[in-house]
Residue frames relative to the residue before (quaternion, step in Angstrom):
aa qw qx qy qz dx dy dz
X 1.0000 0.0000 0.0000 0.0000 0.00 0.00 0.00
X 0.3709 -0.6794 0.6239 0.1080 3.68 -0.92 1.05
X 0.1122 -0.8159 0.5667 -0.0236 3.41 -1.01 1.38
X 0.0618 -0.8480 0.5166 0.1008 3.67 0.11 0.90
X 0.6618 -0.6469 0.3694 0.0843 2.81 -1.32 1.49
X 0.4353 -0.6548 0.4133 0.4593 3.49 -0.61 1.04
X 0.5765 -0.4997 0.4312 0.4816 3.87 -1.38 -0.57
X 0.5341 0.5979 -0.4409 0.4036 3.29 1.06 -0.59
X 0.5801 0.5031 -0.3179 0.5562 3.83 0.78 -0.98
X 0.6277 0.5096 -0.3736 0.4547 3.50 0.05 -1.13
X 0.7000 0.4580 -0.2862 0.4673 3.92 0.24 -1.79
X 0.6826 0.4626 -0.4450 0.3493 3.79 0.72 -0.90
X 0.6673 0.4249 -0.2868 0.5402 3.67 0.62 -1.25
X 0.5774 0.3717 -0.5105 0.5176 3.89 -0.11 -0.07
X 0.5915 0.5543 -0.3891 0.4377 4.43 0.61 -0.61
X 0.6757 0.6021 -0.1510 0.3978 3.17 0.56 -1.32
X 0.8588 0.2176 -0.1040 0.4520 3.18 0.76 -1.29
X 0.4312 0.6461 -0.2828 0.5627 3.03 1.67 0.50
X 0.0225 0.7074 -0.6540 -0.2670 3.31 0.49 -1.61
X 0.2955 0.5514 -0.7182 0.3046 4.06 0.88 0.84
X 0.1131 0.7691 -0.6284 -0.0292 4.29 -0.90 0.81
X 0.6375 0.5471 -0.4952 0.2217 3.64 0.60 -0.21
X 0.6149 0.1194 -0.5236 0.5775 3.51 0.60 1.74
X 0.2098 0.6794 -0.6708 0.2109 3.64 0.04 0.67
X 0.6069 0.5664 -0.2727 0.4864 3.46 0.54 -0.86
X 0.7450 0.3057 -0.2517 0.5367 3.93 0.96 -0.44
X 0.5391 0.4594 -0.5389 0.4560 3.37 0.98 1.00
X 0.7525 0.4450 -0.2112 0.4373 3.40 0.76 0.17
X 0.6376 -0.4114 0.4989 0.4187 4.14 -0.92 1.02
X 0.4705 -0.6770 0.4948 0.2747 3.43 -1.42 0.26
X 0.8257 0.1235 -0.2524 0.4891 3.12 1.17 -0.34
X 0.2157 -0.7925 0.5566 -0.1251 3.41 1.23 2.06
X 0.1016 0.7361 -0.6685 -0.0289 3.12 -1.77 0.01
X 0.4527 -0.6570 0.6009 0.0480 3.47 -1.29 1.69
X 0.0876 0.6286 -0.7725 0.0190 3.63 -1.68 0.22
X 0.1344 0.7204 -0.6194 0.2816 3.22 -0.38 1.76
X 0.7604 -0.3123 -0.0508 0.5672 3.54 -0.39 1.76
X 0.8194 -0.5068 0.1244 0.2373 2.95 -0.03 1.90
X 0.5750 0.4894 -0.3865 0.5296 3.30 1.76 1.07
X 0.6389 -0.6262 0.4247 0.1391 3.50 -1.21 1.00
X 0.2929 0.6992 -0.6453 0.0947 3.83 -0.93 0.65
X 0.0440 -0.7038 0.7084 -0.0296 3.66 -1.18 1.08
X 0.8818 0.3195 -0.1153 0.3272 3.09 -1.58 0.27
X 0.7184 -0.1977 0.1884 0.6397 4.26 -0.71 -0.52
X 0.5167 0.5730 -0.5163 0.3717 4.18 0.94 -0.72
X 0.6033 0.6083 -0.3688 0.3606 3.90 0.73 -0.58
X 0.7486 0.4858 -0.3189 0.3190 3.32 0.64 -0.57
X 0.6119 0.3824 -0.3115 0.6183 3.48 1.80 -0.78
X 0.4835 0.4175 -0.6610 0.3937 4.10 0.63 0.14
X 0.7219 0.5701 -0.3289 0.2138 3.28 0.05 -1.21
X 0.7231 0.4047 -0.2435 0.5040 3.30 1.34 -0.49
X 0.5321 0.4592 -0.4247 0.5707 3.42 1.27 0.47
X 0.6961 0.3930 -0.4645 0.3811 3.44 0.61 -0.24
X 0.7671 0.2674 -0.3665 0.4535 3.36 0.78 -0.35
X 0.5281 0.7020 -0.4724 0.0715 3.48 0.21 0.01
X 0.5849 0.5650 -0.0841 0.5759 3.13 1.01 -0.48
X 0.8285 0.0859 -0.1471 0.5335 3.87 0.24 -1.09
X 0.3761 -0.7233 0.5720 0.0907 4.03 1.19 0.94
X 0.0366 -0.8875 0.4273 -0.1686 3.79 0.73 1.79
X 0.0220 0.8856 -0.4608 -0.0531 3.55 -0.05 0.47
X 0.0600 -0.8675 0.4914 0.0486 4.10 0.13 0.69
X 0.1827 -0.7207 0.6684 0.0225 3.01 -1.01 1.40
X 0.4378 -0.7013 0.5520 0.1086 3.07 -0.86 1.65
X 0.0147 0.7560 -0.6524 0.0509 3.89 -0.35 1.24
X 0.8846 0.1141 0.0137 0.4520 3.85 0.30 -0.03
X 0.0871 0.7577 -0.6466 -0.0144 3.39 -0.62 0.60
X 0.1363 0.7299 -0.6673 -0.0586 3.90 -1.40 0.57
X 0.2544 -0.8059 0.5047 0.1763 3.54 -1.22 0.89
X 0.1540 -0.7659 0.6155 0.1045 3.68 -0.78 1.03
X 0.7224 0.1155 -0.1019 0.6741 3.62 0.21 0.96
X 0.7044 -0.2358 0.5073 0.4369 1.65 -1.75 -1.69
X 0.4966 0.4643 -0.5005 0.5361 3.91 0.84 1.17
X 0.1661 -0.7533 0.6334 0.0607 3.05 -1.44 0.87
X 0.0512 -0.8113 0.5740 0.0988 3.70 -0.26 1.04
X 0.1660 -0.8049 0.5689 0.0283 3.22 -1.37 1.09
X 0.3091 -0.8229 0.4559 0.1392 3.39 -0.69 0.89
X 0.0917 0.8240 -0.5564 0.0555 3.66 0.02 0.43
X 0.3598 -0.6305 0.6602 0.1927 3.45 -1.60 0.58
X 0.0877 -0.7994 0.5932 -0.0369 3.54 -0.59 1.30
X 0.0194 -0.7492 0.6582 -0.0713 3.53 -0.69 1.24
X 0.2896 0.6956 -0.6265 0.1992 3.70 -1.03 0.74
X 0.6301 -0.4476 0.4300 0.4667 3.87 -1.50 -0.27
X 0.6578 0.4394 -0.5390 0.2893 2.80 -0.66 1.51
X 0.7124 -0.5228 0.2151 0.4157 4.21 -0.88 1.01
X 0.6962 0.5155 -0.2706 0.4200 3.31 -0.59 1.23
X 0.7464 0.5420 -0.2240 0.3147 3.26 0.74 -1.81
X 0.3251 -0.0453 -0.9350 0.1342 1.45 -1.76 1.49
X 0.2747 0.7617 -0.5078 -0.2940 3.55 -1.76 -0.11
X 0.4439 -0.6720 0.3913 0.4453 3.61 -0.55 -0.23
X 0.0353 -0.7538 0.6536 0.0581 3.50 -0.69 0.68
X 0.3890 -0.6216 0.6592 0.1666 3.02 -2.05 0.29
X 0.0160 -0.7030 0.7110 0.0013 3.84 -0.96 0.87
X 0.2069 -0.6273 0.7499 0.0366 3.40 -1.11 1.87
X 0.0093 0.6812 -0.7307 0.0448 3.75 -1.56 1.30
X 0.3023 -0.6927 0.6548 -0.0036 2.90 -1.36 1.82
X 0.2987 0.8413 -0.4452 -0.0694 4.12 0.09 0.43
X 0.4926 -0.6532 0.5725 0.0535 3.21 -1.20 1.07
X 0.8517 -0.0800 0.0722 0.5128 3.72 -0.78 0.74
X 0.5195 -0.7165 0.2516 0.3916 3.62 1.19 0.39
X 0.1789 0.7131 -0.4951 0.4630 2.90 0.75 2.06
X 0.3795 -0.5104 0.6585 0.4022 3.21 -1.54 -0.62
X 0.2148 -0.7713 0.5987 -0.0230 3.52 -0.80 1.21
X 0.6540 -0.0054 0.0854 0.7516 3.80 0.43 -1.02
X 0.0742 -0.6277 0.7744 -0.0287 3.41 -1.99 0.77
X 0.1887 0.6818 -0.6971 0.1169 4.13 -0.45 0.76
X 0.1129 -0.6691 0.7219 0.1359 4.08 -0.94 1.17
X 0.3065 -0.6561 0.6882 0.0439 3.45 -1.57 0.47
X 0.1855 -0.5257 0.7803 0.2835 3.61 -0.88 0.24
């Protein structure tokens, strides 16, 4: 069975691999929250993680898999960019709420 991705998901990976953010912040609940290597951001703190994570290692995710358990959609993507390792595959668990990003946790 093929699960298509809300737009909000869709709008986040097309950001990312862009680095277009000056509405990144309106894909997400105001008082959203990220877990990205095992460190915490909620609320307006997302917008300056998000630009530290990519500045520097210029990420790019290829969406290879999506399954939904609920009301979470986990996506699997292969993420290659400057930084030790890349390629990898990560996991991104989305919790959304009114068709937002609500919870965000990535996983190697």
């Amino acid at each position: 069975m093929n699960i298509e991705l809300p737009p909000v998901i869709v709008a986040f990976f097309h950001a990312t691999n862009t680095r277009e953010f000056a509405d990144f912040l309106s894909l997400f609940i105001t008082d959203a929250h990220v877990n990205d290597e095992a460190n915490d951001y909620y609320g307006a703190e997302i917008a300056a993680w998000i630009d530290r994570a990519t500045a520097d290692t210029k990420p790019i995710a290829d969406v290879t898999g999506v399954t939904r358990d609920g009301e979470q959609f986990v996506v699997t993507a292969g993420v290659s960019g400057n930084f030790p390792g890349s390629p990898v595959q990560l996991r991104y668990y989305f919790t959304l709420k009114d068709d937002k990003i609500a919870t965000l946790l990535i996983k190697a």
